[in-house]
C-alpha positions in Angstrom: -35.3 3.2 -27.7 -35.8 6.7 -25.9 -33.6 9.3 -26.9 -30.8 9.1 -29.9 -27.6 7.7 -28.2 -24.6 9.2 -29.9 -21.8 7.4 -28.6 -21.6 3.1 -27.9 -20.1 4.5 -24.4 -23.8 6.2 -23.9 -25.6 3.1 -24.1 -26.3 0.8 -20.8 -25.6 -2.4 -22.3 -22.1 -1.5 -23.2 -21.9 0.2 -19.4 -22.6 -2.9 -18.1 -20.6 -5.1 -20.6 -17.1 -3.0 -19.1 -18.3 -3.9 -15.6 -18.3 -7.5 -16.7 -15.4 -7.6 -18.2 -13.7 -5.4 -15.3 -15.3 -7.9 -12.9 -13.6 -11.2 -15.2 -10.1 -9.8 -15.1 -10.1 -8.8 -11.5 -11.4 -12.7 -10.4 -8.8 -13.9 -12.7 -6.3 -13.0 -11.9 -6.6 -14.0 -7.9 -4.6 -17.4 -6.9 -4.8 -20.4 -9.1 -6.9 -18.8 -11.6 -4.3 -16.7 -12.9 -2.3 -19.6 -13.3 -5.2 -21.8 -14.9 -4.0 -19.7 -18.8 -6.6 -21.6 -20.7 -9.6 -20.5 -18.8 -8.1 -17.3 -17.7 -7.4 -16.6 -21.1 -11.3 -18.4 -22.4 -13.3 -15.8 -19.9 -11.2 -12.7 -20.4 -11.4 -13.1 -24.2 -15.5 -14.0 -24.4 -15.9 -10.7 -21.6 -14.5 -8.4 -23.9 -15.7 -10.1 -26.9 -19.2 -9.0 -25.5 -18.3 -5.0 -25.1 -16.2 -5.2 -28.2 -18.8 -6.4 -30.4 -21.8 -3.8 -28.5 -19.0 -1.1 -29.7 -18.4 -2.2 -33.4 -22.1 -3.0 -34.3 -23.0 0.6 -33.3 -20.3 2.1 -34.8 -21.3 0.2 -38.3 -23.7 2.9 -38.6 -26.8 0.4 -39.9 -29.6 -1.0 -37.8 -29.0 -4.5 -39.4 -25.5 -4.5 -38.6 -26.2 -3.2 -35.0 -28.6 -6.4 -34.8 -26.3 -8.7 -35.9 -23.3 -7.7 -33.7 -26.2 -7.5 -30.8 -26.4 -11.4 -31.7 -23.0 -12.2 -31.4 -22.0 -9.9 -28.5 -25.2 -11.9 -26.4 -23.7 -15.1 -27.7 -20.1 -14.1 -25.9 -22.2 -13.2 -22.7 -23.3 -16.5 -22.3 -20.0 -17.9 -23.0 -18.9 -16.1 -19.4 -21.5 -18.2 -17.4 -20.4 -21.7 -18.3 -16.8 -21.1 -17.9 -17.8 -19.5 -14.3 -19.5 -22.4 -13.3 -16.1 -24.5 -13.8 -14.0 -21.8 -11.6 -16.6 -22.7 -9.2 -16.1 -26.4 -9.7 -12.6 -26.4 -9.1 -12.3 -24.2 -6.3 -11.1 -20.9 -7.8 -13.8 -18.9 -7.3 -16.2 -18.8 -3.8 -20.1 -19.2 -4.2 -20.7 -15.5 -3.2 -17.7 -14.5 -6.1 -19.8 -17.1 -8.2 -23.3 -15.5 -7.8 -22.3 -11.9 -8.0 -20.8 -12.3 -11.4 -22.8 -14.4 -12.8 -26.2 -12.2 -11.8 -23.8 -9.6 -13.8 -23.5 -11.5 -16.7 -27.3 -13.1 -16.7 -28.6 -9.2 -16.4 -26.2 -8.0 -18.8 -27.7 -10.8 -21.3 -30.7 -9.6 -20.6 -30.2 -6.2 -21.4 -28.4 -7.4 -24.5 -31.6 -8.9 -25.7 -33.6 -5.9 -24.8 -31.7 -3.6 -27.1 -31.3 -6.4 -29.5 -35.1 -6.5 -29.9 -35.6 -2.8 -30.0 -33.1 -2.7 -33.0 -34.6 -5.3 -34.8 -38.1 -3.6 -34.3 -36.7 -0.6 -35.7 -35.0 -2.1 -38.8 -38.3 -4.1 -39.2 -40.1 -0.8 -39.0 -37.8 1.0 -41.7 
């Protein structure tokens, strides 16, 4: 990790956890997927799950802490992917909706991991 980051707003992964979950809510609540409550409900709450927990861990103050919510925020990520594939299987999402988000998701994983890795190489280090 480059430079100190100050602020969970300054770091990419929680950027790009917001666009996910902005992206969730605004394909939810089109046609019968707002109506669907259950899986509405499932992706909205694993979306912000993911930004929520970036947030927390950083603001816990210690590495190992960091790591761990790093863990669990990646976990909620890939809880988004799964539940997009079945708004795809029942028609309330198109394949184009479908591959957008989900490359949004799979990269923000990614990125999760990243930072996830360079946390646990600093507390490793300490």
């Amino acid at each position: 990790m480059g430079q100190k980051v100050d602020r969970f707003e300054d770091l990419i992964a929680w950027q790009k956890a917001r666009q996910l979950a902005a992206e969730i809510y605004q394909i939810s609540a089109q046609g019968d997927f707002s109506r669907d409550f259950g899986l509405r409900d499932q992706i909205r709450r694993a979306a912000v799950s993911t930004m929520s927990n970036i947030a927390e861990g950083f603001d816990r103050g210690s590495r190992s802490e960091f790591h761990q919510f790093l863990v669990i925020a990646k976990a909620s990520c890939a809880e988004v992917r799964p539940q997009l594939y079945v708004a795809q299987d029942v028609g309330y999402i198109d394949q184009k909706i479908f591959d957008t988000v989900s490359s949004s998701a799979s990269e923000l994983s990614r990125i999760i991991g990243g930072l996830r890795a360079a946390v646990q190489k600093q507390r490793d280090e300490k």
